[in-house]
C-alpha positions as CSV (number, residue, x, y, z in Angstrom):
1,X,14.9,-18.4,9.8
2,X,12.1,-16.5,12.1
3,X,11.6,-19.6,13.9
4,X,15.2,-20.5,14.7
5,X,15.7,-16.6,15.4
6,X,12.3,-17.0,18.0
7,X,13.6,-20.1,19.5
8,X,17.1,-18.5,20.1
9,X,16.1,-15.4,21.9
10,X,14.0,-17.5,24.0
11,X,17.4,-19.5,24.6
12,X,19.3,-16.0,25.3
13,X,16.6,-14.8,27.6
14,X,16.6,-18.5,29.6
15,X,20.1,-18.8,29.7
16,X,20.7,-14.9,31.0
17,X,18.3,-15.6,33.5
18,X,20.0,-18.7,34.4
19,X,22.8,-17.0,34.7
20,X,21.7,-14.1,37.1
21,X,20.0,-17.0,39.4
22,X,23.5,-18.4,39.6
23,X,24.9,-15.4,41.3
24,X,21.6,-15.0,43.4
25,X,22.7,-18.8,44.5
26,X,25.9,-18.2,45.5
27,X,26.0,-14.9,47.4
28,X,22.5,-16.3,49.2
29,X,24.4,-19.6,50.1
30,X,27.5,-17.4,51.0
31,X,25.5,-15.5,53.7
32,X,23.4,-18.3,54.9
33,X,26.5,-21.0,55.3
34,X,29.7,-21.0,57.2
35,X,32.6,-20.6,55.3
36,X,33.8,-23.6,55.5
37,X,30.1,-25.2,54.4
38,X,30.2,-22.9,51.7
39,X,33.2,-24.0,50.2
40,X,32.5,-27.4,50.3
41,X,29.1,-26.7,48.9
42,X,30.6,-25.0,45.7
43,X,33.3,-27.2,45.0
44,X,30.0,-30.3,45.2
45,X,27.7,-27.2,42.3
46,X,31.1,-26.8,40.6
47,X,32.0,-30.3,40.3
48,X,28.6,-31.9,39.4
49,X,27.9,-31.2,36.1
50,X,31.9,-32.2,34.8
51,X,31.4,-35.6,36.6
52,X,27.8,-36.3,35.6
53,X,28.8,-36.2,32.0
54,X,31.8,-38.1,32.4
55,X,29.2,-41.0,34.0
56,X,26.7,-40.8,30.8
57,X,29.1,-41.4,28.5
58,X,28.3,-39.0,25.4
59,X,24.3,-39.6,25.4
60,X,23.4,-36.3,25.6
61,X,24.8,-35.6,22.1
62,X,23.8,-38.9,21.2
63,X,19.8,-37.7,21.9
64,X,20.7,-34.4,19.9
65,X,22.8,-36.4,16.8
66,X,20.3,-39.3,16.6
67,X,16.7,-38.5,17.4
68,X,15.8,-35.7,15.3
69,X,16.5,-37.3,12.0
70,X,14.5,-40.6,13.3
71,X,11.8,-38.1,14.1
72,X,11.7,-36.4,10.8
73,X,11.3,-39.3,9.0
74,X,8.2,-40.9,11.5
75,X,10.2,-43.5,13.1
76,X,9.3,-42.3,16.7
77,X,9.5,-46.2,17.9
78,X,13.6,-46.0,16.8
79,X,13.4,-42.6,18.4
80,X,12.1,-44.0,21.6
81,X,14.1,-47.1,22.2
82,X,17.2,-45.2,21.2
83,X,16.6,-42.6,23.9
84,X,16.0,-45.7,26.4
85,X,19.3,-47.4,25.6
86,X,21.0,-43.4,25.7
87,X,18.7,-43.2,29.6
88,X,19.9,-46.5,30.5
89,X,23.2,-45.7,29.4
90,X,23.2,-42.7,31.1
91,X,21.6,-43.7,34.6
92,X,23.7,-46.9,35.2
93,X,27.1,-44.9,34.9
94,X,25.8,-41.3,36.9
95,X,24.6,-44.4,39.5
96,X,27.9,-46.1,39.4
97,X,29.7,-43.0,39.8
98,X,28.0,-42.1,43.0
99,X,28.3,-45.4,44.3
100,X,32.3,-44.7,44.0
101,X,32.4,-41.4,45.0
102,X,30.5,-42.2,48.6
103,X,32.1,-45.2,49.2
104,X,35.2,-43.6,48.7
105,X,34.3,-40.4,51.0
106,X,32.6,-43.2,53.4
107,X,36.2,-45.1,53.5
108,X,38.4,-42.1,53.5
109,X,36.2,-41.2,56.7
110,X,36.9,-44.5,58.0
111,X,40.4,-44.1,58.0
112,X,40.1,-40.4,59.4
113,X,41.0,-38.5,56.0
114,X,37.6,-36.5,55.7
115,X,35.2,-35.4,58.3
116,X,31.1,-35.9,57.8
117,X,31.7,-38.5,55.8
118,X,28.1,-39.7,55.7
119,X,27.2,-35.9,55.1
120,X,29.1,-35.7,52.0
121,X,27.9,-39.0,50.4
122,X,24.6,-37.9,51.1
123,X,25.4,-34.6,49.0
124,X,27.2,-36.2,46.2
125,X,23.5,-37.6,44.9
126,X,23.0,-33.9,43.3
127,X,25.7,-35.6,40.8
128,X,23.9,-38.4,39.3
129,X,20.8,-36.2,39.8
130,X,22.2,-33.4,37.3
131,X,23.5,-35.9,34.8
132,X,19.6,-37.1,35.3
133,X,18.2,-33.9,34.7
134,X,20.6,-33.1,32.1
135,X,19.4,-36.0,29.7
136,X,16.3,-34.9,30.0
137,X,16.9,-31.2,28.8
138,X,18.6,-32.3,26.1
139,X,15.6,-34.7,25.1
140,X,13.7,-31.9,25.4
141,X,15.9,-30.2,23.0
142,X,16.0,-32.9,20.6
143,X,12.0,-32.4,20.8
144,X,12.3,-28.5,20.1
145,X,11.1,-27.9,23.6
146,X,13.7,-25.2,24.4
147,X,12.2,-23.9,27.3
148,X,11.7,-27.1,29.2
149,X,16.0,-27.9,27.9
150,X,16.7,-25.1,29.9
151,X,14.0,-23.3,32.8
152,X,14.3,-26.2,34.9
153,X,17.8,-27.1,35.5
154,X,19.3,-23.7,35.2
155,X,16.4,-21.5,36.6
156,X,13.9,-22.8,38.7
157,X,16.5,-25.3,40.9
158,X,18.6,-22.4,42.5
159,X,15.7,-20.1,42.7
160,X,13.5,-22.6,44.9
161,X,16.3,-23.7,46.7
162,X,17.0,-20.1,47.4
163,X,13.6,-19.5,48.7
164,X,13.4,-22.2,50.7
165,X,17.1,-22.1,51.9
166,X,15.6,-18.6,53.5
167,X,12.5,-19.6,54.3
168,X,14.5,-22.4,56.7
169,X,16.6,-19.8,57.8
170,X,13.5,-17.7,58.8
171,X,12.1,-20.4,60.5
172,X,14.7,-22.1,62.4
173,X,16.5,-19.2,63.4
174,X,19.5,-20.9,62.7
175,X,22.8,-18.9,61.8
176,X,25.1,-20.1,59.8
177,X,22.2,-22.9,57.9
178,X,23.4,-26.6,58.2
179,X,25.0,-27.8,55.4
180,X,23.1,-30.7,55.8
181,X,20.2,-28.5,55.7
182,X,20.7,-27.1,52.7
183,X,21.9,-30.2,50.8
184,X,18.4,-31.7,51.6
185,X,16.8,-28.8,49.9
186,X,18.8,-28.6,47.0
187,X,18.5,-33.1,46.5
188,X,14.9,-32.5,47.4
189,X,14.2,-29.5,45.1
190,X,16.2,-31.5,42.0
191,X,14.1,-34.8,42.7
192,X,10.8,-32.9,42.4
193,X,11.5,-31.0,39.1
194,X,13.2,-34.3,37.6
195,X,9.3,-35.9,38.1
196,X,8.0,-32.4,36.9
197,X,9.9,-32.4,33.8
198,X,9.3,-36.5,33.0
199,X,5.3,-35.4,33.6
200,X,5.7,-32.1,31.5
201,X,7.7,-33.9,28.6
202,X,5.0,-36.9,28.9
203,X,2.3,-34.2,28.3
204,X,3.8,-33.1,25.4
205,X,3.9,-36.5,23.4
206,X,7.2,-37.8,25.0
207,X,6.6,-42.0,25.6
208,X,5.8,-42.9,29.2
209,X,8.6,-45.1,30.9
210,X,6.5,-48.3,30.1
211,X,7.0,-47.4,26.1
212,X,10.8,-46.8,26.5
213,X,10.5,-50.3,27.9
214,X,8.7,-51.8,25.0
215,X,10.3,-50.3,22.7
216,X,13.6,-51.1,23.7
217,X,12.5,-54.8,23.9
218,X,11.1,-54.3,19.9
219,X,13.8,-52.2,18.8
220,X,17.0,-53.6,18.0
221,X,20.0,-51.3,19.1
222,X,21.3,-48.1,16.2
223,X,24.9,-49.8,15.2
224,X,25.5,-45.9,14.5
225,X,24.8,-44.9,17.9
226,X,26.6,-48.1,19.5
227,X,29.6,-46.4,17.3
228,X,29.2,-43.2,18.2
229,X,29.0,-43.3,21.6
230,X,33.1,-43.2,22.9
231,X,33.7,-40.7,20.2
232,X,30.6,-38.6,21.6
233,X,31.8,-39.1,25.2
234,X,35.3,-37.9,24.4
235,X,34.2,-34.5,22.5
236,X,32.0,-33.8,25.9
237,X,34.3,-34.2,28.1
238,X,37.0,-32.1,25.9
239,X,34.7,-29.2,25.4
240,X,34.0,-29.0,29.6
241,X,37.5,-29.3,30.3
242,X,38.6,-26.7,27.6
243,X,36.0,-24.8,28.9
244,X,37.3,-24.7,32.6
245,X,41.1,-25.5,32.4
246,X,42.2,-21.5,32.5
247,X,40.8,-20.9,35.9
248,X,41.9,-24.1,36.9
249,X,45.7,-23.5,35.4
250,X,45.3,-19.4,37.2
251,X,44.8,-21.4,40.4
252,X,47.7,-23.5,40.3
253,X,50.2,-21.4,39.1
254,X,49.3,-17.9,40.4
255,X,48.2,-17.8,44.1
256,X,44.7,-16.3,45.4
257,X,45.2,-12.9,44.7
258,X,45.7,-13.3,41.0
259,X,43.9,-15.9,40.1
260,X,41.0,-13.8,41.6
261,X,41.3,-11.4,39.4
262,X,41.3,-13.6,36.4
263,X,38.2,-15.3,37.7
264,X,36.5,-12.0,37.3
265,X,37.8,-11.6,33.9
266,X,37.0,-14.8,33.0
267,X,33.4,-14.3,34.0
268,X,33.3,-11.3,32.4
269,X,34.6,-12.7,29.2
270,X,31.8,-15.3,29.3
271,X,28.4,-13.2,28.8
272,X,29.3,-13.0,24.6
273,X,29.3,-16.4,24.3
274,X,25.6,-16.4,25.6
275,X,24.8,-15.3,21.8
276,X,26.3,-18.5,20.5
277,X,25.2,-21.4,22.8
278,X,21.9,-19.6,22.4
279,X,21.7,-20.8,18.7
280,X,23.8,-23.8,19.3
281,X,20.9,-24.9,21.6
282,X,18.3,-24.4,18.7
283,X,19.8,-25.8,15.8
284,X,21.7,-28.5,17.1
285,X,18.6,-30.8,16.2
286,X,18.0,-29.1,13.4
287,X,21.2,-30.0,11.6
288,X,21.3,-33.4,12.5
289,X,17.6,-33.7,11.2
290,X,18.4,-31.9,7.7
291,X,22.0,-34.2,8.0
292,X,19.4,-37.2,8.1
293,X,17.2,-36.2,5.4
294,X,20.7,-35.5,3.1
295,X,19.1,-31.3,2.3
296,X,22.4,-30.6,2.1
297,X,21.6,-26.7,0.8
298,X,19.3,-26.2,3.6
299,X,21.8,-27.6,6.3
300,X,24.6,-25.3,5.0
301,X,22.2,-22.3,5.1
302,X,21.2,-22.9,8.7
303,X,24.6,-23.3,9.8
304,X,25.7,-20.2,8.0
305,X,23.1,-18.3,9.2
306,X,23.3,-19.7,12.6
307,X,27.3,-18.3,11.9
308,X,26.5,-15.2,11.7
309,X,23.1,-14.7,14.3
310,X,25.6,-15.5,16.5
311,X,29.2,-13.2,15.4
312,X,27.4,-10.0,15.4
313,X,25.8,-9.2,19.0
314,X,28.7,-11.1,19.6
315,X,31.1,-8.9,18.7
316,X,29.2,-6.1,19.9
317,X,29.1,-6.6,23.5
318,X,32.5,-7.9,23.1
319,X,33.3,-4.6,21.9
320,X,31.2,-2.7,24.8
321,X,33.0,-4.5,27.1
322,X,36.2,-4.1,26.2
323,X,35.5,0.0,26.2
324,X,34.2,-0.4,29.4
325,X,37.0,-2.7,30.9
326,X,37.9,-0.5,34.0
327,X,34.8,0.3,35.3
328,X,33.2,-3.1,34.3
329,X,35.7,-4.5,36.4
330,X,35.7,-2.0,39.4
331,X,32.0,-3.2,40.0
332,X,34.2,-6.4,41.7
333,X,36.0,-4.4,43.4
334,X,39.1,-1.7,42.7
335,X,41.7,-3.8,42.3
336,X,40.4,-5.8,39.6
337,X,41.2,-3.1,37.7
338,X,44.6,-4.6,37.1
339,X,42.7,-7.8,35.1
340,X,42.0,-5.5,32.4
341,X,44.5,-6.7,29.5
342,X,43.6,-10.1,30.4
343,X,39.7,-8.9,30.0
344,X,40.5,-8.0,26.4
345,X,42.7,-11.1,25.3
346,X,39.7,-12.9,26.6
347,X,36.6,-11.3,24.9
348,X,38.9,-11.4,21.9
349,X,39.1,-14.9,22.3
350,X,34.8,-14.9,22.6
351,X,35.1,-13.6,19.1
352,X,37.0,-15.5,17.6
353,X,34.9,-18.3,19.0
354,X,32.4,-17.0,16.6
355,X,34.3,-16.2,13.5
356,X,34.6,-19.7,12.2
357,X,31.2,-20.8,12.9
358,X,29.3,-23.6,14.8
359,X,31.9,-25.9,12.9
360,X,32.4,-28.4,15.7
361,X,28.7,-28.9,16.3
362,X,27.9,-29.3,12.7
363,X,30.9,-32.1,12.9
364,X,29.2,-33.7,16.0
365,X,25.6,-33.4,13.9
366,X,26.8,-34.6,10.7
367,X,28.3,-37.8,11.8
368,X,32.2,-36.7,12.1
369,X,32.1,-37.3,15.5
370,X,35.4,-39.4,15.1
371,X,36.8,-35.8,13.1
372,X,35.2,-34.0,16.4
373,X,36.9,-36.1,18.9
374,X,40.6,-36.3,17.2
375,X,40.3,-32.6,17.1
376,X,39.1,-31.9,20.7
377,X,41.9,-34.0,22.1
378,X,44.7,-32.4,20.3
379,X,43.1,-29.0,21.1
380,X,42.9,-29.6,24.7
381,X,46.0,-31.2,25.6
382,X,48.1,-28.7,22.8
383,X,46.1,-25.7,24.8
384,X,46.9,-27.0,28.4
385,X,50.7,-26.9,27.5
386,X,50.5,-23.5,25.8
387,X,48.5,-22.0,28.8
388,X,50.8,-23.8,31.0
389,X,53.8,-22.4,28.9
390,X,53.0,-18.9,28.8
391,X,51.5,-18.9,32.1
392,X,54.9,-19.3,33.3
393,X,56.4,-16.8,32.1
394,X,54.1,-14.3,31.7
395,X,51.3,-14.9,34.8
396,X,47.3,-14.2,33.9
397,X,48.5,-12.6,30.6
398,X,50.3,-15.6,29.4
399,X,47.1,-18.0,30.5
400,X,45.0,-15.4,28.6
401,X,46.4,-15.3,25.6
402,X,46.9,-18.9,25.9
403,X,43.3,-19.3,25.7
404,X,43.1,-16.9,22.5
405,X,45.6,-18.3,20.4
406,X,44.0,-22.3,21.8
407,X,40.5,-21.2,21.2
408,X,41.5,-19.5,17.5
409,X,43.1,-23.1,16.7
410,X,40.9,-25.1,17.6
411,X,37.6,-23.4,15.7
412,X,40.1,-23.0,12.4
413,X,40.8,-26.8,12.9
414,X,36.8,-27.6,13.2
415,X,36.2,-25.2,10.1
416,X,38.8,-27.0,8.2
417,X,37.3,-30.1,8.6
418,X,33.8,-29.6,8.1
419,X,34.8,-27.8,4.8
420,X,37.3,-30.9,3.4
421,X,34.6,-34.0,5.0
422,X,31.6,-32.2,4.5
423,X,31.8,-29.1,1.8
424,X,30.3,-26.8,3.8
425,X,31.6,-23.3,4.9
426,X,29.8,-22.2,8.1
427,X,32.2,-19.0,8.8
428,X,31.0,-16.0,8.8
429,X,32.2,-14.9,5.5
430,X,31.0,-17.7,3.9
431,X,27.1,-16.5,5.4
432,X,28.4,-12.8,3.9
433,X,29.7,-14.2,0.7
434,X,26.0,-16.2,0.9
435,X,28.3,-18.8,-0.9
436,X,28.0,-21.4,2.5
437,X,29.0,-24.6,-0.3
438,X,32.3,-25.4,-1.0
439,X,31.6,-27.0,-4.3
440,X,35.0,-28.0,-5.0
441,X,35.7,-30.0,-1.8
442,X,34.4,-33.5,-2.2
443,X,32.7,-34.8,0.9
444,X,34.7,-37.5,2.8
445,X,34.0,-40.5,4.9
446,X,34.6,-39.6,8.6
């Protein structure tokens, strides 16, 4: 595994790095906008990647299920065409999308229900221009070219947008920044490293636009993909809401004050996970590849070993973290202090995140993407009553361990399955136990 371990600490290091430029965006955009601008600003960054993939209709993990295996076994022109029809796919709805959102924001202006309304349509293109982007970092992943999947779109976009937000600032003198200033930047900035990324992928052997045009023509459509595509959609859009629906619920139901505070947790909470989306981005295509070629052995050994690359810094920094609770949290201030018990229900529930393995990607890999979606649907909507439940009555807490006992369901459930419909074990004592085959579990028919 040397090369998977390589490819994930390049991952790790991208994604950290993304991570830090993300907090460099928002306190530069804090000082250089209004208030008011600023808000509007974040909820457009906050909201754009959750509606991009709801326009592009599961082909991101359609690029990673699909063109690895095609690749492996030297069909590149079913490769290509199928990541045309996926583009296509993907473009029409992220363009459709925007057509709705700024005609509605153009009509709601009409009627006197939004101010700026032209402003704000003009914004909303960083939606379909993320889902754009998007696609093609996870191309780029389903070529193995893990630094262009991730440098781009999670680095280089808020760090030139930064410069040249203050290099405007500098210039013009102007305080607070337009919005409309810094909405042209950030479209502009998106639009250029889209073209840089299409000419870097191109470089490295990725067909020109004319060959995903042939090919598509010569190429008669996957019935696999045509299949997997609402199944693929629904997991997506699962996982992001899953993903958000605490902070959303500690809005709602707890005022400003505490849902600050569990927004700081919740932050917190997330730098442990880095370890496992870290290998998740590496050996997504690699599973599906292996999945193709039917190595079964070498599939449950990456997946196992993936497992448990993944539990132990995991648990490590959970662990620091948790020690460090108060003063971690002091660094946002001293009242945050009082987010502590919600801080260790929630790195508990980054563990046990890890514990039962990448089970649902090896689901959406393997071809149980029906298994993946019944699964994400129950989990969500059972998760948003039991957060909404115990939120109730017990505030942050409740929402917290909410999200532990959701979270802890959810991966048994994804385990479970993969072990009855596919005879694997990819927890991490299966990758102790070196034993990562079920034998006695048939495998099923998704």
């Amino acid at each position: 595994m040397p090369g998977l371990s390589r490819a994930a600490a390049t991952a790790l290091g991208l994604r950290v790095a993304g991570a830090a430029m993300t907090y460099v965006f928002v306190i530069a955009m804090a000082r250089l906008l209004s208030p008011a601008d600023f808000g509007i600003l974040a909820t457009l960054m906050a909201a754009s990647l959750f509606l991009s993939i709801a326009a592009s209709a599961g082909q991101q993990l359609a690029l990673l299920r699909f063109v690895p295996p095609l690749l492996a076994r030297g069909q590149s022109d079913a490769a290509t065409a199928l990541a045309a029809r996926a583009g296509l796919t993907a473009a029409a709805g992220n363009l459709v999308l925007w057509v709705l959102l700024a005609g509605a924001v153009m009509l709601a202006d009409a009627f006197g229900q939004v101010q700026r309304g032209p402003l704000l349509a003009f914004g909303l293109l960083i939606v379909p221009l993320v889902g754009v982007i998007d696609f093609q970092a996870h191309l780029a992943r389903a070529h193995r070219l893990i630094t262009l999947a991730i440098l781009p779109k999670d680095v280089l976009w808020r760090l030139i947008s930064v410069i040249l937000a203050l290099v405007a600032a500098g210039l013009t003198g102007a305080r607070p920044l337009p919005l409309g200033t810094v909405l042209a930047i950030l479209i502009a900035v998106l639009a250029g490293l889209i073209l840089a990324l299409a000419a870097s992928l191109r470089r490295r052997g990725l067909p020109s636009l004319r060959a995903l045009r042939q090919a598509m023509r010569a190429t008669p459509a996957d019935d696999d993909w045509r299949r997997a595509r609402g199944p693929l959609w629904g997991v997506s859009m699962a996982a992001v809401a899953f993903a958000n629906i605490d902070v959303i619920l500690a809005a709602a139901l707890l005022g400003p004050g505490p849902a600050g505070l569990y927004f700081a947790a919740n932050r917190i909470a997330q730098a442990p996970g880095f370890f496992q989306n870290s290998w998740n981005i590496v050996t997504g295509p690699v599973l599906s590849e292996l999945h193709g070629a039917d190595r079964r052995d070498a599939l449950a050994r990456t997946a196992a070993a993936a497992s448990l690359q993944a539990f132990v810094p995991t648990l490590a920094l959970a662990l620091v973290l948790a020690a460090l609770a108060g003063p971690v949290l002091t660094l946002f201030g001293t009242a945050f202090v009082a987010a502590q018990g919600v801080l260790w229900l929630l790195l508990a529930a980054a563990v046990m995140n890890t514990v039962f393995g990448p089970a649902d990607l090896v689901l959406n890999m393997c071809g149980q993407d029906r298994a993946a979606l019944r699964i994400s649907l129950i989990t969500t909507l059972g998760g948003v009553g039991l957060m909404l439940g115990l939120g109730l009555l017990h505030g942050a807490t409740g929402i917290a361990a909410g999200v532990l006992i959701s979270v802890s369901a959810r991966k048994w459930l994804f385990w479970r399955t993969a072990r009855i419909r596919l005879g694997l074990r990819v927890d991490v004592l299966g990758a102790l136990g070196r034993n990562p085959i079920a034998q006695a579990v048939p495998c099923q028919p998704r």
